[in-house]
MARMARFI-457866 format. One record per residue (C-alpha): residue number from 1; x, y, z; residue in three letters. Coordinates in nm, 2 decimals, always signed. Example, Ala and Ser with C-alpha at 12.3 -4.5 7.8 and 13.67 -1.06 7.14 Angstrom:
<recs>
1|+1.23|-0.45|+0.78|ALA
2|+1.37|-0.11|+0.71|SER
</recs>
This chain:
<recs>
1|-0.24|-2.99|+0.61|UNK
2|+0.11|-3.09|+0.73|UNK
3|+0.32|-2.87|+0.92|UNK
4|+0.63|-2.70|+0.85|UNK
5|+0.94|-2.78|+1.03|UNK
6|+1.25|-2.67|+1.06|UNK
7|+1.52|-2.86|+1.17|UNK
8|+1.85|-2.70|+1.29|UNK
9|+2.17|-2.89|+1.45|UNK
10|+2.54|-2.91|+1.38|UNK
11|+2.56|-3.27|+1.34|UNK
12|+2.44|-3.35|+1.02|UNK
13|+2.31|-3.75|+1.12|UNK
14|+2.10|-3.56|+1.38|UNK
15|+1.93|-3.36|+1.14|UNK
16|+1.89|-3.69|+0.94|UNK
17|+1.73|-3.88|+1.23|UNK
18|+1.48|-3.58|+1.31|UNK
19|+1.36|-3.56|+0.97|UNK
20|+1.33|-3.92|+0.90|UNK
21|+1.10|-3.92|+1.21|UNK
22|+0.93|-3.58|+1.11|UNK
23|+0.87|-3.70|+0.74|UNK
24|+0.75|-4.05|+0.84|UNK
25|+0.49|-3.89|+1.09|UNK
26|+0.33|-3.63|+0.83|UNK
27|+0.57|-3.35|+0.88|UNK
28|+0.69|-3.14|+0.64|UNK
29|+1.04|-3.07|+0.64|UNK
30|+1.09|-2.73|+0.50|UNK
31|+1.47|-2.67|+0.54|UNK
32|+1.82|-2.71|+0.76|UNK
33|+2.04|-2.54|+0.91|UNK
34|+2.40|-2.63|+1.10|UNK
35|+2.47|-2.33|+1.33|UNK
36|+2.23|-2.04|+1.51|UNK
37|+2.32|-1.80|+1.23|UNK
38|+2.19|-2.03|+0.96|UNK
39|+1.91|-2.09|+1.17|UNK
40|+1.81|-1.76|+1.22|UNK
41|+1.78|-1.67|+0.83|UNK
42|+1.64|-1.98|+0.74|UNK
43|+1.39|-1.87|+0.97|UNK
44|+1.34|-1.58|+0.81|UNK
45|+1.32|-1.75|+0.46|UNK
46|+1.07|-2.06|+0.51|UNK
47|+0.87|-1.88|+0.82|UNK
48|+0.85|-2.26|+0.96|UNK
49|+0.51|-2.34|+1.22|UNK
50|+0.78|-2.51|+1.46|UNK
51|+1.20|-2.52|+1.49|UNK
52|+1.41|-2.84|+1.64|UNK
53|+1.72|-2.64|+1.80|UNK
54|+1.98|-2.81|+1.92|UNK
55|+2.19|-2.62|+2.19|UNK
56|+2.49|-2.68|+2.15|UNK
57|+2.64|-2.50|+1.81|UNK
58|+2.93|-2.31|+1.67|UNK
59|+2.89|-1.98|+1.59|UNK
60|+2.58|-1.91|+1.74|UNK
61|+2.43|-2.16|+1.99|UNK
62|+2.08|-2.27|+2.01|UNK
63|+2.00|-2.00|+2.28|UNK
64|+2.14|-1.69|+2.12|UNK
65|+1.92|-1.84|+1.82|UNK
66|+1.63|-1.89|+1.96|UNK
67|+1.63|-1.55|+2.13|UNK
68|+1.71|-1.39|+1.76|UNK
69|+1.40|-1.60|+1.64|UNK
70|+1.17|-1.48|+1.92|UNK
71|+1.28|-1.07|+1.84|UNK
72|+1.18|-1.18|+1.45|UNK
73|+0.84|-1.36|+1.58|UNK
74|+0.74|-1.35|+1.92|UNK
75|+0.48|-1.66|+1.90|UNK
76|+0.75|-1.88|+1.74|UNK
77|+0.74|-2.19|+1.86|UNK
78|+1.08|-2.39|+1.95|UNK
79|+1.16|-2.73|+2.07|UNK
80|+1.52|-2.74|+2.20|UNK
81|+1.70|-3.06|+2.14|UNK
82|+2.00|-3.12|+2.44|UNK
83|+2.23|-3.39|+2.53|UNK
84|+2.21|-3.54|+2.85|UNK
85|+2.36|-3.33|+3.11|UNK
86|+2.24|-3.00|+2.98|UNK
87|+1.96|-2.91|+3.23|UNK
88|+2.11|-2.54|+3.32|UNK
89|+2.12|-2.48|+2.95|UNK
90|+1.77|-2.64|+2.89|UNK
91|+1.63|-2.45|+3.18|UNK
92|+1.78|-2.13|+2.98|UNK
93|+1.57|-2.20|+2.68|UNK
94|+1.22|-2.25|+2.85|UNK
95|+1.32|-1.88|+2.99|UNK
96|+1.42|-1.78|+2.71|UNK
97|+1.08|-1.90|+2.54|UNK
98|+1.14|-2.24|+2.40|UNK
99|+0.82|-2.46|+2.40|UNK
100|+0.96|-2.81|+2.53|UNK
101|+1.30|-2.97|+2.50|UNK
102|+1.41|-3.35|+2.35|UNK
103|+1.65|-3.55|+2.49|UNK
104|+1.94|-3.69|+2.29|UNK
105|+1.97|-3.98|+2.13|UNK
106|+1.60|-3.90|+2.02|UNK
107|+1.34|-4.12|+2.08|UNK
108|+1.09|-4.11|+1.81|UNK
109|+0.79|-4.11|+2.01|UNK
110|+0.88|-3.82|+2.22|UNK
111|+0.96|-3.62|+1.91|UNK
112|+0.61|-3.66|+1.82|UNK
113|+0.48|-3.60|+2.13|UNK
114|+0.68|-3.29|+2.18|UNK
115|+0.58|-3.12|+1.86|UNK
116|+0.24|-3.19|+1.88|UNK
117|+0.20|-3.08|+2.21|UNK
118|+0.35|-2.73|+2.10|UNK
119|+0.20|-2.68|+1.76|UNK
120|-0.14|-2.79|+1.94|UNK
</recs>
């Protein structure tokens, strides 16, 4: 059974590169979203087994989002995805109850890794 992913950054050739990795690996890529506030009811509409979150985002950022995710489902399970030079922000996110976090540019491998280790 493949799991359900949803992928969710502003950039739309990041969101491209994640699922080309996720789809190639056996995920199942179950939707897309561009800010926090798309994020949040896409969410709510595919009830995903894991989200990619990038921080930084208009409207709502990747924190605020994954915070509104954990209030909808507390065992939700969130790998933030930062640009180098976001540690503070990253550090944020674990707090805040993200599983792991990817460095950008993504390294395939380590997007694997990542999500396995936090849907295992």
């Amino acid at each position: 059974m493949s799991h359900k992913i949803l992928i969710v950054d502003d950039a739309a050739f990041m969101r491209m590169m994640i699922k080309d990795i996720l789809t190639k690996n056996g995920f199942e890529v179950v939707g897309e979203a561009a800010d926090g506030a798309q994020a949040v009811e896409k969410y709510k509409e595919t009830a995903p087994d894991l989200v990619t979150m990038d921080i930084t985002m208009p409207e709502m950022d990747g924190i605020a989002a994954l915070k509104a995710i954990k209030q909808i489902n507390p065992n939700a399970k969130i790998i933030m995805c930062s640009a180098m030079g976001q540690q503070a922000m990253v550090i944020d996110a674990i707090q805040a109850g993200a599983k792991d976090f990817i460095v950008k540019p993504f390294q395939a491998d380590r997007v694997i890794e990542a999500i396995s280790k936090a849907l295992g």
